[in-house]
Legacy VTK file of the C-alpha trace (Angstrom):
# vtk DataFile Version 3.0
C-alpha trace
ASCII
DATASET POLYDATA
POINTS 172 float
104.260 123.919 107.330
103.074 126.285 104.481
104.768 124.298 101.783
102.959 120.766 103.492
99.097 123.181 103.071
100.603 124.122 99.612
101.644 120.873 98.428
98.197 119.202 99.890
96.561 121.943 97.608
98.740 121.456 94.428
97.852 117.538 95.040
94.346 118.031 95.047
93.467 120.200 92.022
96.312 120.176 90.317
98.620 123.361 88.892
96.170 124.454 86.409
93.220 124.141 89.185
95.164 125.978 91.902
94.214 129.838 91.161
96.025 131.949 92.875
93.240 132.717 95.043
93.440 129.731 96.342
97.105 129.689 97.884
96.224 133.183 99.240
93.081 132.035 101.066
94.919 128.777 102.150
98.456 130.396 102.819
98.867 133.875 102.616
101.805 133.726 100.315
102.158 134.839 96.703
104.110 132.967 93.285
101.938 129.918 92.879
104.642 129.033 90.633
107.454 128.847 93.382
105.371 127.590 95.861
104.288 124.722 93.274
107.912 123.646 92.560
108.643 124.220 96.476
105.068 121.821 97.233
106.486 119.032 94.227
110.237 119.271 95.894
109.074 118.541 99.217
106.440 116.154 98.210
109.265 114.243 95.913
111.322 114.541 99.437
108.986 112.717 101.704
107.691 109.511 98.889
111.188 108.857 98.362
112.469 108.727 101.135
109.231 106.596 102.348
110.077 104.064 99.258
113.453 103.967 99.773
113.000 103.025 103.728
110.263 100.341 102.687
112.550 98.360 100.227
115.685 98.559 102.678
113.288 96.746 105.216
114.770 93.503 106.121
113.179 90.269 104.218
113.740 88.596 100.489
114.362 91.420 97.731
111.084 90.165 95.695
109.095 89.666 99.348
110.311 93.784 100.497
109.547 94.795 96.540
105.920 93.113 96.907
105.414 94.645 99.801
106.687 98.202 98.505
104.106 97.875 95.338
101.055 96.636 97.013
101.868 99.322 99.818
101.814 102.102 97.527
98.341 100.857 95.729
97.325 100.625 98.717
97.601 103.824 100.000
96.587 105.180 96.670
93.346 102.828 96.709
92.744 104.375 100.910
92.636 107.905 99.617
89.067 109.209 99.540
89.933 111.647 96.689
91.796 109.577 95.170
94.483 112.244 94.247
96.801 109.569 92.926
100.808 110.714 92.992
102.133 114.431 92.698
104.791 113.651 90.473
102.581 111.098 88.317
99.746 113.798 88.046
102.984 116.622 87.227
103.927 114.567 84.563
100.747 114.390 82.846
99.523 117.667 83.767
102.598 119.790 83.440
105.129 117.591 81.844
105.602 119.245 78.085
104.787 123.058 79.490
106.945 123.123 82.522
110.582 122.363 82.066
111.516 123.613 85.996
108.082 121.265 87.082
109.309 118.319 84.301
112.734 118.506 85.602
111.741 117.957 89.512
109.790 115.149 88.102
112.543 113.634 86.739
114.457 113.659 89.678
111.945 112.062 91.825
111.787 109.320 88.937
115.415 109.326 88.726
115.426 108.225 92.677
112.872 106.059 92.584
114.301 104.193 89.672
118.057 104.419 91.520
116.471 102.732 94.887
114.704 99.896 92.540
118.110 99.587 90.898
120.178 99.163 94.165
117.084 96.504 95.300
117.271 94.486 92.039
121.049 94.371 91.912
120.537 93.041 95.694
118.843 90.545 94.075
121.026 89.596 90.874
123.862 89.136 93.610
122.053 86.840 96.186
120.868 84.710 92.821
117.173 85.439 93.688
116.563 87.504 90.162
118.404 86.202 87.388
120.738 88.116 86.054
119.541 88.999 82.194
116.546 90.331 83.678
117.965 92.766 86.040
119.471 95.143 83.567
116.176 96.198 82.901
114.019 95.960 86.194
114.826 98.974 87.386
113.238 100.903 84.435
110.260 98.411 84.258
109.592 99.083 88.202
109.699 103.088 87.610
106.880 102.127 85.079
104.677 99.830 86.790
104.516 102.224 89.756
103.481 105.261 87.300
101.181 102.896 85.562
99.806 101.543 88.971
99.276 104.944 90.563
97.668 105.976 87.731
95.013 103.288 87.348
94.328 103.416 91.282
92.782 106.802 90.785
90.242 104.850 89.026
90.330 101.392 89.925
87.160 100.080 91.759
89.032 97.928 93.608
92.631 96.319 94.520
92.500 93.162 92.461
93.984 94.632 89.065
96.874 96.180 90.924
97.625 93.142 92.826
97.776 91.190 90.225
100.029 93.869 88.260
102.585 93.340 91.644
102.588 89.884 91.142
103.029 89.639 87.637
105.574 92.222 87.705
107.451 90.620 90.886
107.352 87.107 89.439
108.614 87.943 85.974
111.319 88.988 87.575
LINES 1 173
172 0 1 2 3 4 5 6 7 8 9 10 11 12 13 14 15 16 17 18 19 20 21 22 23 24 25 26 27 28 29 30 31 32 33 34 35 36 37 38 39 40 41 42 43 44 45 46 47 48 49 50 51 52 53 54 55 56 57 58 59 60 61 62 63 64 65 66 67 68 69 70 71 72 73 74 75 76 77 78 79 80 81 82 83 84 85 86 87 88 89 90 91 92 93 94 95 96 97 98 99 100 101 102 103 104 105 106 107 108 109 110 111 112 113 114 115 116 117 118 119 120 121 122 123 124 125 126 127 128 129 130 131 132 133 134 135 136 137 138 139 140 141 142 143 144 145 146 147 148 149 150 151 152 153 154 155 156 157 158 159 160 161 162 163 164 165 166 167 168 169 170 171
């Protein structure tokens, strides 16, 4: 339960925003550091495992990845703070000064681009995406989903991001 207030806090201001002060009054606990990697870890844990659930739902591979996309906007979009994603924010934030907070980054990317993968080949062997675009899609989806979770922490409204899952989902 710590590491859920930790990683809530981490989400919300961000590493450089989150003073030690602020995981004592909220936790008790010392290395904002540790408890940062532990917060991104268990964060990384829970979205892709929520992602990876979502696009093994029965249905059509582009109908599940539509749904997946406009999900995640979504639920970016419903956030009153509009905190956007952990890793997303990590990257920016942290990406070039943190190796141990790049690499956990990476690995959450890694997944998410791995589950895409596994959905698009899905789709290359049913015949519903062609085949000389799947080689690709996998790294394209991993992008559209940073791009899309960053522009829903400013976004005044769904449209643009819907229209980013379609384009995306029908180019494919």
């Amino acid at each position: 339960m710590a590491i859920e207030h930790a990683m809530e806090v981490f989400w919300r201001k961000g590493y450089a925003a989150t003073t030690p002060q602020d995981l004592v009054d909220t936790l008790g606990i010392g290395s904002r550091h540790a408890l940062f990697e532990a917060a991104l870890s268990r964060y990384r844990d829970s979205q892709a495992a929520a992602l990876i659930e979502m696009l093994e739902e029965p249905g059509s591979v582009k109908d599940r990845l539509r749904r997946a996309l406009r999900l995640l906007s979504e639920t970016d979009l419903a956030d009153p703070d509009r905190r956007g994603c952990m890793a997303v924010n990590t990257a920016a934030e942290r990406g070039q000064a943190d190796e141990s907070a790049a690499r956990l980054v990476r690995r959450m990317f890694d997944r998410t681009k791995d589950a895409f993968c596994a959905l698009v080949e899905e789709g290359r062997r049913t015949g519903e995406i062609a085949a000389d675009r799947a080689r690709a899609a996998g790294s394209l989806l991993l992008n559209t989903v940073v791009g899309m979770r960053l522009l829903a922490r400013v976004a005044d409204g769904p449209d643009r991001l819907t229209r980013v899952v379609d384009a995306v989902v029908d180019s494919l």
